[in-house]
C-alpha positions, 0 to 999 in steps of 0.5 A, spaced: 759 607 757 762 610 751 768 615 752 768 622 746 773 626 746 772 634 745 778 640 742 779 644 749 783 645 756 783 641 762 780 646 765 774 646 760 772 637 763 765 636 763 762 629 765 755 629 761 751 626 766 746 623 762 746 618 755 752 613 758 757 620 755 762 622 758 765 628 756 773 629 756 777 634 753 783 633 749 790 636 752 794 634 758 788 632 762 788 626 758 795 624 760 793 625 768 794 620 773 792 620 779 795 615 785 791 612 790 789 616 795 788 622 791 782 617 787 780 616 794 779 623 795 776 624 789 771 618 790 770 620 798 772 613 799 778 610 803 784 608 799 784 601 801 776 600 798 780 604 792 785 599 793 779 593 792 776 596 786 783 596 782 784 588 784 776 586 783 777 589 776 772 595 777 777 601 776 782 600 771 790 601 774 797 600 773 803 600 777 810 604 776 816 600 777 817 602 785 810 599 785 806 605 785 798 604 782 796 609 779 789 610 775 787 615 769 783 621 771 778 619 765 778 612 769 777 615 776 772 619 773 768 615 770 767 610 775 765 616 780 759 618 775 757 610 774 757 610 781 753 617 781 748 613 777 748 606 781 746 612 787 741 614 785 738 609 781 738 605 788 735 612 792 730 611 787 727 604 788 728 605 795 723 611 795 718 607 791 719 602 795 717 605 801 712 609 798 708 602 796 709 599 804 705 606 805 711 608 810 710 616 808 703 615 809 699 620 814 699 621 821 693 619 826 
């Protein structure tokens, strides 16, 4: 994945969902954290799956003095559109396949 940086607002963050590219504008956006529920919600997973990334070394994090994980928002984006792209690259081979079994083909 290759990270590019544009001039711009947060509120003008766009992730490029093609090419591996992902788009970030510059400004206090970059600095944003976000804990561990809120990249649950983002992600629309639990916090202890989070939790699971960030130990597997799947979603990069550190931890504040009152031991606190946090994640950067551009970190927590990013995996949310790699997991996009793992999604829909599984939705596709399951298709082809069950295309090839004839699974879809015509009713008697």
């Amino acid at each position: 994945m290759r990270i590019e940086f544009s001039e711009g607002t947060a509120a003008e963050f766009k992730g490029v969902d093609h090419a591996d590219v992902l788009t970030v504008s510059k400004g206090a956006y970059m600095d944003e954290t976000m804990t561990v529920p809120e990249v649950a919600a983002m992600l629309n997973v639990t916090p202890k799956y989070v939790v699971k990334l960030i130990l597997d070394g799947k979603l990069p994090a550190s931890a504040n003095a009152d031991g606190t994980r946090t994640v950067a928002r551009t970190d927590a984006e990013a995996y949310r559109l790699r997991a996009k792209r793992r999604g829909r690259k599984a939705l596709k081979e399951l298709a082809r396949v069950s295309q090839e079994a004839g699974i879809y083909g015509k009713q008697k």
